[in-house]
N, C-alpha and C positions, 0 to 999 in steps of 0.2 A: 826565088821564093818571095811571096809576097810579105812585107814586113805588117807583124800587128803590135800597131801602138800602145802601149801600155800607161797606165796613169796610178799611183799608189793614194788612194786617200787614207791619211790617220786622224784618230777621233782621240780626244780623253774627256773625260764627264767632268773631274772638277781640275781647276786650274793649279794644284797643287804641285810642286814641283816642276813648272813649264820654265821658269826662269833659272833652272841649274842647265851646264852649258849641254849635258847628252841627257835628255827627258826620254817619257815614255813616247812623244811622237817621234822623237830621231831613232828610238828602239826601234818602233814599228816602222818605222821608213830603211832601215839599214834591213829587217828581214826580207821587206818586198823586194829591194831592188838587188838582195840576193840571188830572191828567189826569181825575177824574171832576168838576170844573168841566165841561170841553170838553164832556161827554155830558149836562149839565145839559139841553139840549132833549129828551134821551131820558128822561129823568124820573127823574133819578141824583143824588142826596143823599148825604153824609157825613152818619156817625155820630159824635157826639162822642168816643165812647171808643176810646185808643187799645193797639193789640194790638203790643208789640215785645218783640223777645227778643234782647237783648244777650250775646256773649259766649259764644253756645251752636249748636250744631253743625245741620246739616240732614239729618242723618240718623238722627237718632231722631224722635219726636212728641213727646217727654218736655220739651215747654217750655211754661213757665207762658202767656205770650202765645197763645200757638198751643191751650191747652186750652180759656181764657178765651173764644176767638173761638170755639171749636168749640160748645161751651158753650150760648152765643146764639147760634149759629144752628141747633142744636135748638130754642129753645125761641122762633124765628121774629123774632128781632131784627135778626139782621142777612142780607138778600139775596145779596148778590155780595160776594164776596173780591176786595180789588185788590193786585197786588202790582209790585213793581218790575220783580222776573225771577222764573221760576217758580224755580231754586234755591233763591230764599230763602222760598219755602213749603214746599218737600222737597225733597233730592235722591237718593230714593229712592222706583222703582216700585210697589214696595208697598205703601208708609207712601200715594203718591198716589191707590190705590185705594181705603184703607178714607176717606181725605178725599171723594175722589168720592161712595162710601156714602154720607157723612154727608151732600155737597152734595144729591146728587139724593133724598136720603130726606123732605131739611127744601125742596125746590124753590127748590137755591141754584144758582149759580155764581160763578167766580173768571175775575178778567183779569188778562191781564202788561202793565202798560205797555210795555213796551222790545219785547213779540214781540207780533205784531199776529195774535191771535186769541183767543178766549175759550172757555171750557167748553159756554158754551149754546147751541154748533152742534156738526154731527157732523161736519165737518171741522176744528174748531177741539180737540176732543178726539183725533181720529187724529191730529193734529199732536203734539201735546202729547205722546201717547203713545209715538210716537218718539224726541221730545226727551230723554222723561224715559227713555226705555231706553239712547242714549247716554250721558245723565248717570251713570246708575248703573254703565255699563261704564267710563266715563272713573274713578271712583272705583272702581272693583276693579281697574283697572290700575294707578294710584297706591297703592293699597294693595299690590299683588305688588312694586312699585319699592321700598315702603317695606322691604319684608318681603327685598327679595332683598338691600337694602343693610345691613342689618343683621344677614345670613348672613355677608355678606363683613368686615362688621367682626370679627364675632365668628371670623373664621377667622385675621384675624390678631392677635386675643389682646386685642381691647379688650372693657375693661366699657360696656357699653348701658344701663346706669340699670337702675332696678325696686330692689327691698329691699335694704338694702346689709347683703351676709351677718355674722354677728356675729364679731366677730375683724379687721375690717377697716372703713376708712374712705374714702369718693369721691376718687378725686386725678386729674381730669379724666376722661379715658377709661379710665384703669386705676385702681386699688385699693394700698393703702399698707395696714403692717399698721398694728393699733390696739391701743396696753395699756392697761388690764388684761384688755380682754375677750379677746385672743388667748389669754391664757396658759387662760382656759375651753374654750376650745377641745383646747389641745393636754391636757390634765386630761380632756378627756372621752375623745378618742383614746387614751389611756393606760391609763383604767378599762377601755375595752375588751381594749386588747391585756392586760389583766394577769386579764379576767376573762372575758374571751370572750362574752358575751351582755349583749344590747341591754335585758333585763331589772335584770340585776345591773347595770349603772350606772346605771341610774335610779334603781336604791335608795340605790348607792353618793353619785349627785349629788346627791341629798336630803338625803342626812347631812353633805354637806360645806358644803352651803347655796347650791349653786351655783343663779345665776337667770340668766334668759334679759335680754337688754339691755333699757333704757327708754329709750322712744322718744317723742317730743313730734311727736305728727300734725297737719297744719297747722291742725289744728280747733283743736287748743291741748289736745286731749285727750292724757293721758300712757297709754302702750301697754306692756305687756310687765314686769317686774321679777317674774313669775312661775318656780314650779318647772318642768323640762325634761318634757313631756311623751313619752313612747315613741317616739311618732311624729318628734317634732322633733328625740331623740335619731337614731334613724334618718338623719331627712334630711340632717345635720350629718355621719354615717360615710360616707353615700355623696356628701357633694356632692365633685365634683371642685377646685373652686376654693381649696380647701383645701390641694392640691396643685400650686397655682400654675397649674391650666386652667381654661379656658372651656368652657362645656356649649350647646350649641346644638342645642334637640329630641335626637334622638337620639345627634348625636356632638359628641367632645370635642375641644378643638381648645388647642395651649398659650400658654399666656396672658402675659402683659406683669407681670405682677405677682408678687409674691414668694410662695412658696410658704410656708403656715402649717405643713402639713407636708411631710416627705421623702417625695418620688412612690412610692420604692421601696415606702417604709412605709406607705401608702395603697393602693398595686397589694397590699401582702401582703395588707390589710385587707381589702378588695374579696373577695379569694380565698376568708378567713377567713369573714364573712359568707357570701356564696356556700354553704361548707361547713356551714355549720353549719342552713340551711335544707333541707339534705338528709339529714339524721341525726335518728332517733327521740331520744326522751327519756332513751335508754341507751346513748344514743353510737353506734348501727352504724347503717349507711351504708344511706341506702333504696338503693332499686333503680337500677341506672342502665341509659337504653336503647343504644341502636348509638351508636357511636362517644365514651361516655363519659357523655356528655350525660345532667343527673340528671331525671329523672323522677318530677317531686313532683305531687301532685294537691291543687293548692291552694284548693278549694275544699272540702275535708273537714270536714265536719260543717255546710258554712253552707247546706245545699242540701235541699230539701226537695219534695213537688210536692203536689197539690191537694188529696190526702188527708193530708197532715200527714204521710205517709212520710217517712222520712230516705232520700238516693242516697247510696250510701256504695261509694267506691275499689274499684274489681275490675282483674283482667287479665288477658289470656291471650296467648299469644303466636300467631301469624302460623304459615305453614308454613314460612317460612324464618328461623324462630327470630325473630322481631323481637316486643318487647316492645306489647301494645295494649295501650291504658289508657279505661276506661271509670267513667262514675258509671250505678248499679243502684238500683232501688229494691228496699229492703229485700226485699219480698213477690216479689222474684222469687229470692231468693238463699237465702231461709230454710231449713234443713233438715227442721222438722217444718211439717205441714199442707200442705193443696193450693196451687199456685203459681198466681199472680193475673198474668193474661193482659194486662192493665191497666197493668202497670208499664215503667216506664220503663228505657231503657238507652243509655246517651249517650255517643257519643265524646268522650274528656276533654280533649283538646286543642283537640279543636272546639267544645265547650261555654266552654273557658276564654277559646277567642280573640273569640267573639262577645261576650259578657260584657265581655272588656276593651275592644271594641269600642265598647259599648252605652257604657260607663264615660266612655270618651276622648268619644265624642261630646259627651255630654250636658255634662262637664264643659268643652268648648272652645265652648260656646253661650255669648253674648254676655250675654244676658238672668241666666243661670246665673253668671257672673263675676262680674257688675254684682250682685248681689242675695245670692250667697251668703252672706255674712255682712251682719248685721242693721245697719242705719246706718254704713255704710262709707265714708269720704273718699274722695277721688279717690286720694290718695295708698297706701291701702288696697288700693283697687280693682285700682290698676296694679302693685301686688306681687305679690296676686293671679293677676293674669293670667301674671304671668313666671313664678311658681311652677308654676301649672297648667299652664303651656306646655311645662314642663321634662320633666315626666313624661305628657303626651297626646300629644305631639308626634311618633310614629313607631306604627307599627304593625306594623314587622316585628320589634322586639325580644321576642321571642316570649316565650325564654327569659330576657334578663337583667336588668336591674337597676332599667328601667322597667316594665319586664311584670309584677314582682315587688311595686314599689309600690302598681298599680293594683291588684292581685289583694289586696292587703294592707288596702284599703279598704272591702272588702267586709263587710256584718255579716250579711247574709241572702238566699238565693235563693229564690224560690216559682216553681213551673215548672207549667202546667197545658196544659191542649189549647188552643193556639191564642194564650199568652200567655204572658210570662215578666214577673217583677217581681223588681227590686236593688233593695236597700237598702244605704245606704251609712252607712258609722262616722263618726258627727260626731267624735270625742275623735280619731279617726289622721287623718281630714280636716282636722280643726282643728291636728293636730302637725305636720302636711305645710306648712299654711298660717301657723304662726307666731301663731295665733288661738285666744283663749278658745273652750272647744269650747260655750257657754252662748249664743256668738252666730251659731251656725251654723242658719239658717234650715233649719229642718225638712221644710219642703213640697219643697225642691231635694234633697233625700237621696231620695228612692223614682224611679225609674226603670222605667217599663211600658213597654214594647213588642209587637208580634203578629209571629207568625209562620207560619210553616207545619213538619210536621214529615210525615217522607217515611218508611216502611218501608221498609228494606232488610233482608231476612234478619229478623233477630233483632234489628238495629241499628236507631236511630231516628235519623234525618238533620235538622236544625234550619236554617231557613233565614229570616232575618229580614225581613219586609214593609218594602216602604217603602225600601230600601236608595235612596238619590239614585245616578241615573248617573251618571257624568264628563261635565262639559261637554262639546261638542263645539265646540269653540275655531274651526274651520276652517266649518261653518257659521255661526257667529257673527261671524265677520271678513266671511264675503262677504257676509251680510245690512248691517252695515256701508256695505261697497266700493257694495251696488248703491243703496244710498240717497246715496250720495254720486255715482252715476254717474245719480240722478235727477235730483237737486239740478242739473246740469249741463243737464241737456236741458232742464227747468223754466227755464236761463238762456238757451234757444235754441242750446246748442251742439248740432251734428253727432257721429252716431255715430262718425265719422273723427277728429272735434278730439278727443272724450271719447278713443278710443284712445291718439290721438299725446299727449294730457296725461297717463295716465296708463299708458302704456309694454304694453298686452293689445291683443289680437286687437280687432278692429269684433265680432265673430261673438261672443266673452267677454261682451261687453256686451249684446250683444243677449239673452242668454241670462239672465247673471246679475243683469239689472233688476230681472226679474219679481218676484225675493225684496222686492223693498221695499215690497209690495202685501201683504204677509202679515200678517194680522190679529194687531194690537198683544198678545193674551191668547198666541197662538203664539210671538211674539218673546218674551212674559218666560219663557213653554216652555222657549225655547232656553239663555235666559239661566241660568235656575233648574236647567238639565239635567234638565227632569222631559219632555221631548218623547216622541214616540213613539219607540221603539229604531228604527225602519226610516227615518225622517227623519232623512234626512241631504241634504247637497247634489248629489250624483248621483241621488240618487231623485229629489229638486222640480227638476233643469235635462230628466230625462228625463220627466215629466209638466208637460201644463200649470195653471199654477194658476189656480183660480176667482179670481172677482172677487167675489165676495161671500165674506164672513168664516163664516159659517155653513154653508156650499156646502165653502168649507175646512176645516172641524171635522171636518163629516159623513164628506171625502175622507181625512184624518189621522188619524182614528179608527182603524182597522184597523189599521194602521201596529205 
């Protein structure tokens, strides 16, 4: 009988009790290698080495145990995977299918002790595949709990942890101030209102010797005792919390803690800034469109497209006088020589919100937080992410203060048929982030995207590929409801009991089962919001669906 290798990987999320001498991985390690004794007449051997990952989450692959194991069985060591429960091998769809790749690439499989089925049947994989799409929905709903209870903190004026701003000190949920650093603070506010630009106090805080706080990261490594970068000045006039509020994504909410400065004199400042991003170099005021609203085109000089042309600020106005703002390539605007058919011409607010769009996305990817700056603690990490949170976090602040930063990050636009590519300022990312701009990983600044671009008139319309759709939450729930209203009939109950247990029509049920038959690759569809736009739940209750998974591609396709 051919012998198959067996290999037990255990997981625990946090480190708590790993240093008593029988933990919860010797638990789970004493059930597996129970459980592949009992299969010993099927020709099921332990491996000696073993695979654990203590202290670390299931929903990344980024654990050392779990690469080890992957590891050998490339390279045909170990056969079957045994686990306790499938969570503590992933608790994420995705991460399960490039594991599956690897299984059926090397002619492996994995079993759960605790759930009675295994990878190397095909109903033991549609099982599984279920399992692991509720796992993944039960963790995006605890993450929205997380995320809506920390709205609600923040509205009423408590601090949430992340980078504790310079000038202040942690005093449970709120913030106490801190000297000497505070009196840096109120020193930088002062340089400004005495000189107006964000320039002139960087010089000014150079000369005074003023340095950004040191900080001891849990690595033991010491952070920060540097000069104030541009950016960092910046983020310091406009953060709110300065003025005794809390900033949550787009709005601000007032806070529990003392104000470093007077609101009044932070609202002038705001104004102050504001003004002075609308005035040339000689003081007069650019353009403003309807109702006040300034009209900067903040993308002036970064913008270039495949011939090395410069798009440089044009306008004309509408028939009812209203101001349009467009970026030109040079060669279409030129006064001498023939005008090149070729060039570009873009609405400017449309160009600027996709752009901030591209910006916000990329910078709130997980992978992008975790990685942008070069060897980052945890404690790093998670500042990181509050700062990038502070300014990604809305989309419809078009014009103010977030729109403004994002735009502020930009070093370079290339725009051609059918692509666009950002390049981002490591030195104003780095002054946004509190970080030597030396360790800001290089390969996360550039930004490519495809698009499509539409003639109108004279005008060229930009539309970005790939745009993800909105969940559709209300297909998602019933897919849900009818696997749960299987689960029931599977236990022999009655279309009548399934009603009177869960408060619907007999006729609801009858209807809305079928969804629990839809092929696993469909369900992460729905999950991922990439489905077909015409699939929806009134379309699959009014069609019947196939029983074969393939039969249902063919029929969703069109969709």
């Amino acid at each position: 009988m051919k012998k198959t290798r067996c290999a037990i990987y255990t997981r625990k999320l946090s480190e708590d009790g790993l240093e008593q001498e029988f933990n919860s991985l010797d638990a789970q390690r004493e059930a597996c290698a129970a459980f592949i004794t009992s299969q010993k007449i099927e020709g099921w051997v332990l491996v000696p080495d073993s695979y654990d990952d203590g202290g670390l989450s299931g929903g990344s692959l980024e654990r050392p145990g779990l690469q080890r194991l992957m590891v050998d069985i490339r390279s045909g060591k170990v056969d079957r995977i045994v686990v306790y429960k499938i969570d503590r091998l992933t608790r994420s769809l995705g991460d399960f299918s490039k594991i599956v790749d690897i299984l059926d690439g090397a002619g492996g499989s994995f079993v759960s002790v605790t759930q009675s089925f295994n990878t190397a049947t095909s109903m033991g994989r549609l099982t599984l595949n279920m399992l692991l799409s509720f796992a993944q929905f039960e963790r995006e709903v605890t993450a929205e709990r997380i995320r809506d209870k920390i709205t609600a903190s923040k509205k009423k004026g408590l601090w949430m942890g992340g980078n504790v701003p310079l000038g202040y000190e942690p005093d449970g949920r709120t913030l106490q101030i801190k000297e000497p650093d505070a009196q840096i603070i109120r020193t930088i506010y002062d340089l400004y209102k005495k000189h107006g630009t964000v320039r002139e106090v960087k010089e000014q805080a150079d000369k005074l010797g003023l340095k950004t706080a040191i900080r001891t990261l849990s690595s033991g490594r010491l952070k920060g005792g540097t000069p104030f970068s541009f950016g960092h000045i910046y983020y310091i006039l406009t953060n709110p919390i300065y003025a005794g509020r809390i900033r949550h994504k787009a709005n601000v909410y007032p806070g529990l803690h003392m104000a470093l400065i007077e609101p009044a004199h932070w609202d002038a400042l705001q104004d102050q800034l504001m003004g002075n991003s609308a005035t040339d170099r000689s003081g007069k005021e650019r353009g403003r469109g309807r109702g006040g609203r300034k009209q900067v085109s903040l993308l002036i000089g970064k913008l270039n497209d495949e011939t090395g042309d410069r798009l440089t600020p044009s306008h004309t106005k509408s028939s009812k006088g209203h101001r349009l703002r467009y970026y030109v390539s040079n060669r279409l605007i030129r006064s001498k020589g023939p005008k090149d058919p070729s060039g570009w011409r873009l609405p400017g607010p449309e160009l600027e919100a996709l752009v901030s769009k591209l910006i916000r996305k990329h910078l709130s990817t997980p992978a992008v937080i975790a990685n942008m700056i070069s060897d980052a603690t945890t404690e790093e990490i998670a500042s990181i992410a509050n700062r990038l949170s502070e300014i990604t976090g809305s989309e419809s602040d078009e014009q103010g203060e977030m729109h403004g930063q994002i735009m502020r990050l930009i070093q370079h636009i290339q725009i051609a048929p059918g692509k666009i590519k950002v390049s981002i300022s490591a030195n104003n990312l780095a002054g946004i982030l509190d970080a030597d701009p030396e360790r800001v990983c290089e390969e996360y600044l550039e930004i490519e995207a495809a698009f499509q671009h539409r003639k109108r008139g004279v005008e060229t319309k930009l539309i970005l590929a790939g745009a993800a759709s909105p969940r559709d939450e209300t297909l998602l729930k019933n897919i849900a409801k009818a696997h749960r209203y299987f689960d029931l009939i599977r236990e022999e109950k009655s279309y009548a009991e399934i009603a009177a247990i869960e408060g619907v029509s007999k006729h609801r049920i009858q209807k809305l089962v079928d969804l629990a038959f839809l092929a696993p690759d469909v369900i992460r569809d729905v999950f991922a919001g990439s489905q077909p736009t015409g699939l929806t739940t009134e379309w699959l209750l009014r069609h019947a669906i196939p029983a074969l998974w393939d039969e249902q591609r063919n029929m969703f396709r069109p969709l």
